[in-house]
C-alpha positions in Angstrom: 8.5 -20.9 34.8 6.8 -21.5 31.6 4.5 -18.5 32.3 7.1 -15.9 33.5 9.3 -16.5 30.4 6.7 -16.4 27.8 5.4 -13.3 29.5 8.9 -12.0 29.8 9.6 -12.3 26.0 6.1 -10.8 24.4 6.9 -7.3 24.5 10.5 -7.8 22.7 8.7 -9.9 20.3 5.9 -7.1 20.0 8.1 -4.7 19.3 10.5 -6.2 17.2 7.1 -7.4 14.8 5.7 -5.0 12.4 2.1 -4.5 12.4 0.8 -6.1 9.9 2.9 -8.4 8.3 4.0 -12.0 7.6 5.4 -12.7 11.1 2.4 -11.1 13.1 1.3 -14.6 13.7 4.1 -15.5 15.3 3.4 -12.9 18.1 -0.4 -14.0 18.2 0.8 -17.6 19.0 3.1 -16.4 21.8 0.4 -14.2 23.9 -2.3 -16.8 23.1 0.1 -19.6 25.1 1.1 -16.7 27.2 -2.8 -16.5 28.4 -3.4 -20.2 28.3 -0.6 -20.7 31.0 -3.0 -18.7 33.5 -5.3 -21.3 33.4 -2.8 -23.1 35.6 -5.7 -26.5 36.1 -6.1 -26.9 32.5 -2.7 -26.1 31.2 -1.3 -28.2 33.6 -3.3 -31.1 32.5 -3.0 -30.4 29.1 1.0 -30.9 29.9 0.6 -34.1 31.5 -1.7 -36.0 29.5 -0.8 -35.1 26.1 3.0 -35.7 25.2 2.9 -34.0 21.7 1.5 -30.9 22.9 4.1 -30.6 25.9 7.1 -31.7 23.0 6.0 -28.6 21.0 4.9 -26.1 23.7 8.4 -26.3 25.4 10.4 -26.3 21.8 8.9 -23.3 20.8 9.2 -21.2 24.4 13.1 -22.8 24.7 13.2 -21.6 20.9 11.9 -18.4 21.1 14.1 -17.5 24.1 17.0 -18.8 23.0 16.4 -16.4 19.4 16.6 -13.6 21.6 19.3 -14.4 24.0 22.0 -16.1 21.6 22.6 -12.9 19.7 23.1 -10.8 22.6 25.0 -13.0 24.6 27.3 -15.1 22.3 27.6 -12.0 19.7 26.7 -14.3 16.7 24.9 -13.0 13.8 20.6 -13.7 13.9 20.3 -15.4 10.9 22.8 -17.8 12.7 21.5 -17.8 15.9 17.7 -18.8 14.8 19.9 -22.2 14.2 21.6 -22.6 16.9 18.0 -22.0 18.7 16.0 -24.6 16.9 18.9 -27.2 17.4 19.3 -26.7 20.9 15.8 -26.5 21.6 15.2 -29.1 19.5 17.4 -31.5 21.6 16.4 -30.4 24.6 12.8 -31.2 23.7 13.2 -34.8 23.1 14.0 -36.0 26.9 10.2 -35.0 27.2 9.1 -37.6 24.2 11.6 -40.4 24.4 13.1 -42.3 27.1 17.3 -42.8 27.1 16.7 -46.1 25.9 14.7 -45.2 22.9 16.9 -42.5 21.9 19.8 -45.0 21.4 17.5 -47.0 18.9 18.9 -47.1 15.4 15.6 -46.1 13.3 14.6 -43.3 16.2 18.4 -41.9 15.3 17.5 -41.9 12.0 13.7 -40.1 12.5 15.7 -37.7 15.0 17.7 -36.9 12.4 15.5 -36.2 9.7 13.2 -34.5 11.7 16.1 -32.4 12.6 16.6 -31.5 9.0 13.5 -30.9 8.0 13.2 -28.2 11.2 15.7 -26.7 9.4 14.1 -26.5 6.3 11.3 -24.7 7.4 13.2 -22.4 9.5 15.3 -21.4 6.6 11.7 -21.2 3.8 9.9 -19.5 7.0 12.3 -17.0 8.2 10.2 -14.1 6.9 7.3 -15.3 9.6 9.5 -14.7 12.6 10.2 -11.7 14.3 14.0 -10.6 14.2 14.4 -10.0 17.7 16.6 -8.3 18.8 16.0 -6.2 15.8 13.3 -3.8 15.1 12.2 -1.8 12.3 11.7 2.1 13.7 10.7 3.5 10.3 10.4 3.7 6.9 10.7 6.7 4.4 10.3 7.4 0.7 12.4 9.8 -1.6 13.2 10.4 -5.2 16.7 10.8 -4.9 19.2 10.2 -2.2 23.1 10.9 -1.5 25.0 7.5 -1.3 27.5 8.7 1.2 25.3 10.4 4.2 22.1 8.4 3.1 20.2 11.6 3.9 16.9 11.7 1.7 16.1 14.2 -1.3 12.8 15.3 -2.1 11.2 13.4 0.8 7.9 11.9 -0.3 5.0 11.8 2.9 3.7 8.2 3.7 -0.4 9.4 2.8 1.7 10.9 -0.7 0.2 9.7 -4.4 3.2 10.6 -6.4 3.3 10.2 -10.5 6.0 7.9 -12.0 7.4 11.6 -13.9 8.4 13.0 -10.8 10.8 10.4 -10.0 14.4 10.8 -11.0 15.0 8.5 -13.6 12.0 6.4 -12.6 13.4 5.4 -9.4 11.5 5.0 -6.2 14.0 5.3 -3.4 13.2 3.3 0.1 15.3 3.6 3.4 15.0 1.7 6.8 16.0 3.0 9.9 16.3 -0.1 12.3 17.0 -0.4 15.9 19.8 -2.4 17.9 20.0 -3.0 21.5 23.6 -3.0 20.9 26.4 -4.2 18.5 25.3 -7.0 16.6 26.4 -9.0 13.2 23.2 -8.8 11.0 22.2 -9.9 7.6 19.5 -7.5 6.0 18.1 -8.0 2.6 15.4 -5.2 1.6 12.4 -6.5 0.5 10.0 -3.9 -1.6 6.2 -5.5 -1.9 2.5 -4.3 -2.5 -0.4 -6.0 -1.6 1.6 -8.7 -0.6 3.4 -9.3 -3.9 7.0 -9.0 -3.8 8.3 -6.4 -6.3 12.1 -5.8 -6.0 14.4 -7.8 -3.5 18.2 -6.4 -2.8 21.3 -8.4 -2.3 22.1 -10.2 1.0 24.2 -7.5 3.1 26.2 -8.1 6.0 27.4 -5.5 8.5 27.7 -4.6 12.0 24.4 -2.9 13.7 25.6 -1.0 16.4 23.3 0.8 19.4 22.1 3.9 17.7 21.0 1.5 15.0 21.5 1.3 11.3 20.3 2.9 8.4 19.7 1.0 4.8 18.4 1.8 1.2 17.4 0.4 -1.9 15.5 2.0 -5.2 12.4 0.4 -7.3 12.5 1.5 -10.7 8.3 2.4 -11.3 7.3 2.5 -15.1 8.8 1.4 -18.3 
């Protein structure tokens, strides 16, 4: 079972993951237990005899399916939905740690709980390292100028392009993302604009409605003084 849903969920997560970036690892960590469960002997073993290993393996598959699913089944938006995931799979992991009479311990309530908060922490710091599945960004272009009510681009720059800061109007750098949507979905895109790894220019949180034929949005860097 294990086996058929991790391999069942790679190439969303591959394509949804952009190549390279922060949540590449993410997608590394999936195949590599993808290929481990072939070595049925071993992996089985490995299940058995180590507890901790089992308690995370089967957080993060239930977890990475349910990040996937939620959104296209219950219509909520992702950001929500990468949640829901962690705290279902979350309590669904913890039969495999804890028998029913440990679990009604006062001070194992208590580490349930905080462990449960701080699961939520790092979800919400490491957001960025996670692919937005169903999402997926289809391309990414460069302008000078661009009209705000068909978003269509003016004075198109080419990805290989060195362009000086003098040619852009008003010293703006204009971005836009063309991202993909299985379907109609409640997102919540903010626009990051880096190089090298250093952030440069973040937008505003916006929320809107993604539909099939995906969505289109923009933002402008201002280059020079």
């Amino acid at each position: 079972m294990y086996q058929e849903t991790l391999f069942f969920l790679l190439p969303f997560y591959f394509y949804s993951t952009t190549f390279p970036s922060w949540n590449s690892s993410y997608v590394v960590v999936l195949a590599a237990l993808a290929v481990l469960s072939c070595f049925d002997a071993f992996f089985g073993q490995l299940l058995r005899t180590n507890r901790w290993f089992a308690l995370a393996f089967f957080g993060f598959v239930t977890y990475s399916a349910l990040q996937f699913f939620l959104p296209l089944v219950l219509h909520v938006p992702i950001h929500n939905g990468a949640y829901l995931a962690a705290g279902v799979s979350f309590f669904a992991s913890l039969p495999l740690a804890y028998s029913a009479a440990d679990l009604r311990q006062p001070r194992r309530k208590v580490a349930i709980f905080v462990a449960l908060v701080g699961i939520i922490a790092v979800l919400k710091v490491g957001r960025a390292l996670i692919p937005p599945v169903p999402l997926r960004l289809a391309s990414l272009s460069f302008a000078t100028g661009i009209d705000r009510a068909t978003l269509r681009l003016e004075n198109e720059i080419p990805e290989d392009d060195v362009v000086p800061a003098s040619r852009l109007r008003e010293g703006h750098l204009i971005v836009r993302a063309t991202i993909f949507s299985p379907g109609r979905l409640p997102v919540r895109i903010q626009v990051r604009l880096a190089r090298d790894g250093v952030v440069l220019h973040s937008s505003r949180m916006l929320d809107l409605v993604a539909h099939s034929s995906g969505f289109r949005v923009w933002d402008s860097l201002r280059i020079g003084p």
